[in-house]
Legacy VTK file of the C-alpha trace (Angstrom):
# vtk DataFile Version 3.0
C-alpha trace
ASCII
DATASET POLYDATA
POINTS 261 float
-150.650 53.956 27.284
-152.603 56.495 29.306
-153.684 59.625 26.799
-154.294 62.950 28.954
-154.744 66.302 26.850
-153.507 69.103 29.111
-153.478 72.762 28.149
-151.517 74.701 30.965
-154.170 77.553 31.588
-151.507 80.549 30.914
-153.108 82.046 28.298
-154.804 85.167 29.529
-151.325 85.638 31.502
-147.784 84.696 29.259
-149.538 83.376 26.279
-146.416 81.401 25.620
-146.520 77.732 26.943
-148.778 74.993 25.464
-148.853 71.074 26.837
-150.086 68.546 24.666
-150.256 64.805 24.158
-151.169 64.499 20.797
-148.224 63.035 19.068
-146.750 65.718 16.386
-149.697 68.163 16.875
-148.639 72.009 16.784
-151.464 74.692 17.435
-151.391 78.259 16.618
-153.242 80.051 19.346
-150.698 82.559 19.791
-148.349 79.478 22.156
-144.918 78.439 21.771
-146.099 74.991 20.850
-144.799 72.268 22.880
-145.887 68.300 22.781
-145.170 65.594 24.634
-144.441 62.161 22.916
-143.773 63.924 19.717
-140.603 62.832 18.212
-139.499 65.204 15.859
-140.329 68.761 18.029
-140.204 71.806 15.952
-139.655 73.808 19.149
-135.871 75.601 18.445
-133.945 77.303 21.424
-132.659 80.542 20.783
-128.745 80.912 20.089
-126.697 81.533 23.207
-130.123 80.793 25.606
-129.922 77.733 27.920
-131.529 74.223 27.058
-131.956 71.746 29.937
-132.546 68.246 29.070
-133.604 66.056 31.915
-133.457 62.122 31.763
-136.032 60.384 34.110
-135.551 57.146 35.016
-138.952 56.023 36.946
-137.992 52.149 37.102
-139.529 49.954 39.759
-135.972 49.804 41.137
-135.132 53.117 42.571
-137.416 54.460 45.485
-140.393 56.431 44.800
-138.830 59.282 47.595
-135.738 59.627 45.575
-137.736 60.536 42.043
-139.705 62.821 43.593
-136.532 64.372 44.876
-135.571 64.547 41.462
-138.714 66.240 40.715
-137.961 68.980 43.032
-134.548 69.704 41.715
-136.119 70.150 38.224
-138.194 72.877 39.682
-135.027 74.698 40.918
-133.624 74.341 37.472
-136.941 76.183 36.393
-136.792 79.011 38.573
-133.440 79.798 36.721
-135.498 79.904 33.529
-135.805 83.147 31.526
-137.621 84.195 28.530
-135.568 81.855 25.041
-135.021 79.128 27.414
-135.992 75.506 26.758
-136.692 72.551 28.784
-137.014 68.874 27.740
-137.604 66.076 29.664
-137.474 62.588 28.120
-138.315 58.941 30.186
-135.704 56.543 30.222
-135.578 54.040 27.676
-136.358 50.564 28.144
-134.947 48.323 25.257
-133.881 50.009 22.595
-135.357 53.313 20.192
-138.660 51.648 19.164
-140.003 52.334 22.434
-142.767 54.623 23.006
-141.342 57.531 25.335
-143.376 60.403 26.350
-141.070 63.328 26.089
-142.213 67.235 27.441
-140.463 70.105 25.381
-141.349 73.742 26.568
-139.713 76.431 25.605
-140.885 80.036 27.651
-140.963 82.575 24.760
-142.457 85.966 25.535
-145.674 87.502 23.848
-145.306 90.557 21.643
-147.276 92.300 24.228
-145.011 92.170 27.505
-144.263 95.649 28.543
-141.497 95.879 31.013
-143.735 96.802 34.000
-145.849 93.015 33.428
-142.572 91.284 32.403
-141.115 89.545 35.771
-145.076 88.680 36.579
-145.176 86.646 33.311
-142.257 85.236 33.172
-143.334 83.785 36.995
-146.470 82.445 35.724
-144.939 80.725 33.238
-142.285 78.861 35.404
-145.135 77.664 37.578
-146.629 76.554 33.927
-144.014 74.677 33.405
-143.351 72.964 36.942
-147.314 71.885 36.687
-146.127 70.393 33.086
-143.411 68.650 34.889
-145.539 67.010 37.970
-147.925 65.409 35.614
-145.305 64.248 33.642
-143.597 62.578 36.740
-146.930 61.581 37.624
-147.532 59.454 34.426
-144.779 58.183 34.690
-144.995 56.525 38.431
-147.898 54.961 37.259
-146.159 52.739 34.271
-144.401 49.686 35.378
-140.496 49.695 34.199
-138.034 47.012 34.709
-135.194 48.079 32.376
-133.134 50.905 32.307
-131.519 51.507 29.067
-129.478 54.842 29.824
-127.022 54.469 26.784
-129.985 54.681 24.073
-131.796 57.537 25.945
-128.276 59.338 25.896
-128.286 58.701 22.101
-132.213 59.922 21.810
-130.862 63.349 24.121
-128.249 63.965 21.977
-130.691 64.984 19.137
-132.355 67.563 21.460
-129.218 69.497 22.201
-127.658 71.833 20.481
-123.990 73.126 19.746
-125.250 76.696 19.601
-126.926 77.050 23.096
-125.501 76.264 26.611
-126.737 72.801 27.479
-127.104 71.554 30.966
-128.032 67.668 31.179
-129.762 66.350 34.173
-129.729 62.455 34.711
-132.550 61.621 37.400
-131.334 58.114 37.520
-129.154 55.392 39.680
-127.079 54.976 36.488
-127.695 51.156 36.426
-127.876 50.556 32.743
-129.955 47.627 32.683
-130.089 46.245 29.400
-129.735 42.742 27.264
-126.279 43.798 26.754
-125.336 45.090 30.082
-126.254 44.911 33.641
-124.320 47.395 35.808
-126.196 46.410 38.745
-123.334 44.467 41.276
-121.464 44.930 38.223
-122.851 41.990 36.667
-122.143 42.383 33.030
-119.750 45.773 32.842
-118.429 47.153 29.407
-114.786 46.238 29.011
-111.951 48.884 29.461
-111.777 49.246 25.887
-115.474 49.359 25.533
-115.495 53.138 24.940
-112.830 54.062 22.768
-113.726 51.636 20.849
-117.328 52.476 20.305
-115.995 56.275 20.302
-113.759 55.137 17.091
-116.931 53.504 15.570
-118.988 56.676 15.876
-121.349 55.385 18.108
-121.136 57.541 21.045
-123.031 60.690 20.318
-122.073 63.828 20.922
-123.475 65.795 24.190
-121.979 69.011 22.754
-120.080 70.282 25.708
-123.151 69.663 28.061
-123.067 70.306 31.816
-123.887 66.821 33.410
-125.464 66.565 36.498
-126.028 63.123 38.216
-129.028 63.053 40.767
-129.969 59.170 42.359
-126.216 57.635 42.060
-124.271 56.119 44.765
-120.749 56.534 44.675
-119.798 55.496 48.233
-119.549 51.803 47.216
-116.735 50.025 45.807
-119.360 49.444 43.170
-120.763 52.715 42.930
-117.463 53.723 42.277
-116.884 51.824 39.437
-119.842 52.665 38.031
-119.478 55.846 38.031
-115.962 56.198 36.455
-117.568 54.654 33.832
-120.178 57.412 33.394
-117.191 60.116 33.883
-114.937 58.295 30.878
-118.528 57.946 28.538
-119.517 61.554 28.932
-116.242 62.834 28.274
-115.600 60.700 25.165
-119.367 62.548 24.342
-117.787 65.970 24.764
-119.675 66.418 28.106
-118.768 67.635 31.450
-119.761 65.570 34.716
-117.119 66.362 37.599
-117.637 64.595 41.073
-119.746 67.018 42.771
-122.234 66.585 39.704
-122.182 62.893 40.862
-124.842 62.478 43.660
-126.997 60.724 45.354
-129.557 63.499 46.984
-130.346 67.286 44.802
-127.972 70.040 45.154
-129.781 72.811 46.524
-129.007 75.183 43.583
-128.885 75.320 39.757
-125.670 76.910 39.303
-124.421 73.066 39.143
-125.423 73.254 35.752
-123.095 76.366 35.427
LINES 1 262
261 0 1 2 3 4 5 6 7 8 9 10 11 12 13 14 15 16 17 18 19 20 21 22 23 24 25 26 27 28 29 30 31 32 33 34 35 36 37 38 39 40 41 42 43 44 45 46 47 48 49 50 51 52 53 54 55 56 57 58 59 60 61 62 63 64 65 66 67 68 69 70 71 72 73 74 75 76 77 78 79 80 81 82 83 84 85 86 87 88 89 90 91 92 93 94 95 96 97 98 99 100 101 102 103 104 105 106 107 108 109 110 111 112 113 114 115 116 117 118 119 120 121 122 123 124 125 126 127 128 129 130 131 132 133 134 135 136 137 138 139 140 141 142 143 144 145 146 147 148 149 150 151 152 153 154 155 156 157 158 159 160 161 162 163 164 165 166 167 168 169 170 171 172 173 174 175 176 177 178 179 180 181 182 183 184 185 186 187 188 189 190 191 192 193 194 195 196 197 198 199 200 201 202 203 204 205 206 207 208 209 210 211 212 213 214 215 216 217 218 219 220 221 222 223 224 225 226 227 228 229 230 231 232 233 234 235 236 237 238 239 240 241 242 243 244 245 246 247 248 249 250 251 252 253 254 255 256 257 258 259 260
């Protein structure tokens, strides 16, 4: 696995966004420290600020067009972003938790020594921090070669970023295929039974999204199939105590964040 060491060069202008790939490494330079492939972030969003988690599925399988239409939706997402809000963006899974998984975790906090006439120029230059975080992370990830697309265990991975206190949006940059050894949604080859969810909900194994927005980007729902597949997705998140209504359900980016509203 590729190792880059990135510092977003913000510090002479928001002193507030670090980007790192040095597993569990925090630095002190007057940052908000953020690391990608760290497990265990110490990063915390403010309560009642907005956390966006975005799920990136980069698998041979879907087009290289439609990820980097992904891409660009993120970077409306970001222009929404204000000063306590947090982004994380985690790859899509592959077989299981042991994988290796870069993940990017920013969080724009402001410096002690924003006045209000330098504010709104800041807070700009960090957005544009974090969309340059967010290319090279889609970058890196184009590079890798993925087969498998395990959605349900990076759902369960997500679930530990959010956060009950903070108003979560989740962004799923993916086909929704889950290809796995268990399942293969793909033609509907091997589909969870009807019961499939309640019971796993009974079991505790469905984790909870804690009222999450849910928005879809890279589905088709104007098959028979896609259709299928994606009443799936609508029963699982709300069995996860998350929100994904049809228009959150697309193939191509809605132009605007307020889907996440």
């Amino acid at each position: 696995m590729k190792r880059i060491a990135v510092v977003v060069g913000l510090a002479a202008v928001i002193g507030c966004i670090l980007y790192s790939v040095v597993r569990s490494r925090q630095v002190d330079e007057g940052f908000s420290s953020t690391t990608l492939e760290a497990p265990n972030s110490t990063l915390k969003t403010p309560i009642g600020s907005r956390l966006y988690v975005v799920l990136l599925d980069a698998s041979a399988s879907r087009p290289k067009s439609m990820i980097l239409q992904g891409q660009q939706f993120v970077h409306v997402l970001v222009d929404q972003m204000t000063y306590g809000d947090r982004l994380v963006v985690l790859e899509m899974y592959e077989e299981g938790v042991k994988d290796q998984k870069h993940v990017l975790d920013m969080l724009i906090s402001k410096s002690e020594d924003v006045t209000s006439l330098d504010e709104k120029e800041r807070l700009e230059s960090a957005r544009k921090g974090v969309k340059d975080a967010i290319d090279l992370f889609v970058q890196e990830s184009l590079e890798k070669k993925i087969l498998h697309t395990d959605i349900l265990t990076t759902l369960s991975i997500a679930s530990e970023k959010l956060s009950p206190e903070t108003h979560n949006c989740l962004v799923v940059l993916s086909d929704m295929l889950q290809s796995s050894s268990e399942f293969e949604f793909e033609h509907l080859r091997r589909m969870p039974s009807s019961l499939w969810i309640n019971e796993t909900n009974k079991q505790g194994l469905i984790r909870p999204l804690y009222g999450s927005s849910v928005v879809v980007v890279g589905a088709d729902p104007s098959t028979r199939e896609g259709v299928i597949v994606r009443e799936f997705w609508r029963q699982y998140f709300a069995a996860s105590n998350a929100s994904l209504g049809l228009r959150n359900y697309r193939t191509t980016p809605p132009s605007e964040a307020s889907m996440c509203d």
